[in-house]
Backbone bond lengths (Angstrom), bond angles and torsions (degrees), N, CA, C in turn:
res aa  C-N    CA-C-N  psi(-1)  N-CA   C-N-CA  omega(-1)  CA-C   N-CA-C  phi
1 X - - - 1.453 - - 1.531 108.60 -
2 X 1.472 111.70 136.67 1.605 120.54 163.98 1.430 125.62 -32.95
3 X 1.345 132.36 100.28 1.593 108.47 176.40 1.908 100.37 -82.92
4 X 0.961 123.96 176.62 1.234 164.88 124.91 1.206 138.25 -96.15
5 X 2.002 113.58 170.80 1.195 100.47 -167.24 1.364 93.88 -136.54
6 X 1.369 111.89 132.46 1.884 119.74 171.33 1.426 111.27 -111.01
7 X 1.983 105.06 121.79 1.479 85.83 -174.76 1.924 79.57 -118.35
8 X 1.723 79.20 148.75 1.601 90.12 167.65 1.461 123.24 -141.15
9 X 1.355 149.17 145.53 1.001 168.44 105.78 1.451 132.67 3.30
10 X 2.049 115.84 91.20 0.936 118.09 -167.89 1.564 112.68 -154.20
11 X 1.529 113.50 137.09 1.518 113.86 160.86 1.735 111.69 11.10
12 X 1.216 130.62 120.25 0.967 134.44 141.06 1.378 125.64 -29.48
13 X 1.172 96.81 -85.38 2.034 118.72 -178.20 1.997 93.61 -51.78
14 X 1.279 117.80 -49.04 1.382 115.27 -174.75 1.898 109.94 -62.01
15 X 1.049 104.31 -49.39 1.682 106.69 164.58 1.690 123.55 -45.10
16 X 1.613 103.59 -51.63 1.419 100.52 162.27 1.145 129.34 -75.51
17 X 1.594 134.40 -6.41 1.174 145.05 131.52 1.188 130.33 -33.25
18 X 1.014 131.34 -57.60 1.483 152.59 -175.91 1.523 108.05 -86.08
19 X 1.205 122.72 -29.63 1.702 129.68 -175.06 1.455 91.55 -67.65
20 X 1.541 120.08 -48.46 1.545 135.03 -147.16 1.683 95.01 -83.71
21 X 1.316 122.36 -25.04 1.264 116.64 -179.95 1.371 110.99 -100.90
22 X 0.996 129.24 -35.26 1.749 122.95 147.87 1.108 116.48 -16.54
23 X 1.944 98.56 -74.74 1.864 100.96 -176.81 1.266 119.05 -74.97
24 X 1.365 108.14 10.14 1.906 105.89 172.62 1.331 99.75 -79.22
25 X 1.584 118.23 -48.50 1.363 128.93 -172.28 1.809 107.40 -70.46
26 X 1.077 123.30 -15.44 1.048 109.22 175.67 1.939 111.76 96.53
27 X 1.224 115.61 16.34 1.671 123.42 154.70 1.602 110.81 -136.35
28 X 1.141 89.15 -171.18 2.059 112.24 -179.48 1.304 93.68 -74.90
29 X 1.714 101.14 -159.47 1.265 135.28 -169.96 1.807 83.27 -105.07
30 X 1.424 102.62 -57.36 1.711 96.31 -167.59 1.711 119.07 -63.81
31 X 1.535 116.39 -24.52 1.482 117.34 162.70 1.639 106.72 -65.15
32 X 0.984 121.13 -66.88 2.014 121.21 173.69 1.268 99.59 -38.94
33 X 1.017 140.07 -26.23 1.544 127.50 -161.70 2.040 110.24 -99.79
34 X 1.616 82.58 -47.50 1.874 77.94 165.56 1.326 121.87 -98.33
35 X 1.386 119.92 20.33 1.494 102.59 151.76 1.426 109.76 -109.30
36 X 1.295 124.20 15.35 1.822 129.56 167.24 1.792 83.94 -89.12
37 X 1.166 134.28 -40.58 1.809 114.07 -168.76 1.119 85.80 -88.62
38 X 1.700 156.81 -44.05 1.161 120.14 -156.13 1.500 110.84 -83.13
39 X 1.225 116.88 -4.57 1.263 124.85 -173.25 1.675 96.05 -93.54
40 X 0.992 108.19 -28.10 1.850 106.57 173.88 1.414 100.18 -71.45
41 X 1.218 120.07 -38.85 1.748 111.64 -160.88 1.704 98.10 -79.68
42 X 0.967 97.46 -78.35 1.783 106.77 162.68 1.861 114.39 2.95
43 X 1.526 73.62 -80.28 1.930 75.26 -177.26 1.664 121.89 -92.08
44 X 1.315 100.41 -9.04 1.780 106.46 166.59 1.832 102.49 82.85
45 X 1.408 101.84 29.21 2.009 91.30 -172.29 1.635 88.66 173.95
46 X 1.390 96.51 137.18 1.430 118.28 -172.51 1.716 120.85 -54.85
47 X 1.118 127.17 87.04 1.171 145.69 168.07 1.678 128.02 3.18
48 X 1.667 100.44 0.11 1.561 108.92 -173.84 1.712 93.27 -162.91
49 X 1.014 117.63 141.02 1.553 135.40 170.09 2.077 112.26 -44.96
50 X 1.107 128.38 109.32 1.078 135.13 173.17 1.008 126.04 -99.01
51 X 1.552 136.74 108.03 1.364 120.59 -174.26 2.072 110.98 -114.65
52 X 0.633 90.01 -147.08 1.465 107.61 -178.27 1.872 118.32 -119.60
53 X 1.141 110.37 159.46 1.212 123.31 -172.90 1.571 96.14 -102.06
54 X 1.458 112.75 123.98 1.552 112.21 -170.22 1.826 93.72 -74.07
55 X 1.001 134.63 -21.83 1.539 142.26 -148.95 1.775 84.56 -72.66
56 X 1.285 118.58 -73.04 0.772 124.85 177.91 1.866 144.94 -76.82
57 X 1.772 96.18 35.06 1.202 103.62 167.20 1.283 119.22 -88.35
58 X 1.434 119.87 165.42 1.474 121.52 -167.40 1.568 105.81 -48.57
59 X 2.086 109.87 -52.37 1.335 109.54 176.07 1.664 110.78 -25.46
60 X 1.280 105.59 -82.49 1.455 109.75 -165.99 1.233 121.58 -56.42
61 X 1.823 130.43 -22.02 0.961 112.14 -176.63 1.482 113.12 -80.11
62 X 1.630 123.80 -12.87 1.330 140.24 -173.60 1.412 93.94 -64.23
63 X 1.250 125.76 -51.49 1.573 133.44 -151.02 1.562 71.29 -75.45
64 X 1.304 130.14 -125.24 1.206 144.79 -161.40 1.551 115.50 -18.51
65 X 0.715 102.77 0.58 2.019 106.43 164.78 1.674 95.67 -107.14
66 X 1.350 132.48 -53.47 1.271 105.82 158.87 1.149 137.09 -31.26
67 X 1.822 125.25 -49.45 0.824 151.86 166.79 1.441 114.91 -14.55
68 X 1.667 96.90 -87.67 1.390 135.06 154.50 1.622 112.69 -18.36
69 X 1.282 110.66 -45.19 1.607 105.83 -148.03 1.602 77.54 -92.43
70 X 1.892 122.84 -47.55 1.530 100.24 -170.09 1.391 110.41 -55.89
71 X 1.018 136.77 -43.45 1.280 150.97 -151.62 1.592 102.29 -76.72
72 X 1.313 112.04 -44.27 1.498 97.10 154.23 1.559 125.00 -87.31
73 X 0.890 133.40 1.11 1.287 125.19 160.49 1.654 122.62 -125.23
74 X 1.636 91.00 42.61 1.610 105.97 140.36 2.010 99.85 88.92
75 X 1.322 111.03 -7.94 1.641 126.01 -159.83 1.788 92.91 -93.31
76 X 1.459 94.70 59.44 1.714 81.98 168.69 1.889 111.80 -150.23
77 X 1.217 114.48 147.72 1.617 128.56 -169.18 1.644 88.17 -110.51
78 X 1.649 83.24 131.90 1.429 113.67 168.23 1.150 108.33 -90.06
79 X 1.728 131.43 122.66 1.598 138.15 -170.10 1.746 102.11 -115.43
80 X 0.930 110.41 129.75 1.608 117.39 158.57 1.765 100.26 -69.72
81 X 1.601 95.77 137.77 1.221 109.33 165.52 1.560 127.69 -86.47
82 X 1.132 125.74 86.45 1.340 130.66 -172.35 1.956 103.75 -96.55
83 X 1.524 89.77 139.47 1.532 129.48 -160.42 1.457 107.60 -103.76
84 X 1.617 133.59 102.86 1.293 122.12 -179.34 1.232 90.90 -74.39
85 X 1.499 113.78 175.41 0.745 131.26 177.58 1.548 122.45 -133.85
């Protein structure tokens, strides 16, 4: 079979991370890497649960562009921070 070559772009410190757990397991970077695609092709869907960052759902980004806009146009209350106790 044809090989090819995929180059990709990543974290430094995260690369030597991931190199170090390869060779714990006993392969490369390039064995870890084609059994995450054959395991993508195989089962048709990413091999581990992916979610989302709540920070950055539409909800929140709506609120905080409000935010933004009072805050630049002067629409904002100064609160004392009070501490139960």
């Amino acid at each position: 079979m044809a090989q090819t070559v995929i180059n990709v772009r990543v974290n430094e410190d995260l690369k030597k991370q991931f190199e170090k757990f390869c060779n714990d397991t006993g392969m490369n970077i390039s064995t870890a890497i084609n059994i995450f695609i054959s395991t993508v092709v195989r089962e048709k869907q990413i091999p581990f649960k992916i979610t989302t960052e709540p920070f950055y759902s539409e909800e929140n980004m709506k609120h905080l562009r409000k935010a933004v806009d009072n805050v630049n146009n002067g629409k904002i209350e100064i609160h004392d921070i009070i501490e139960e106790e």
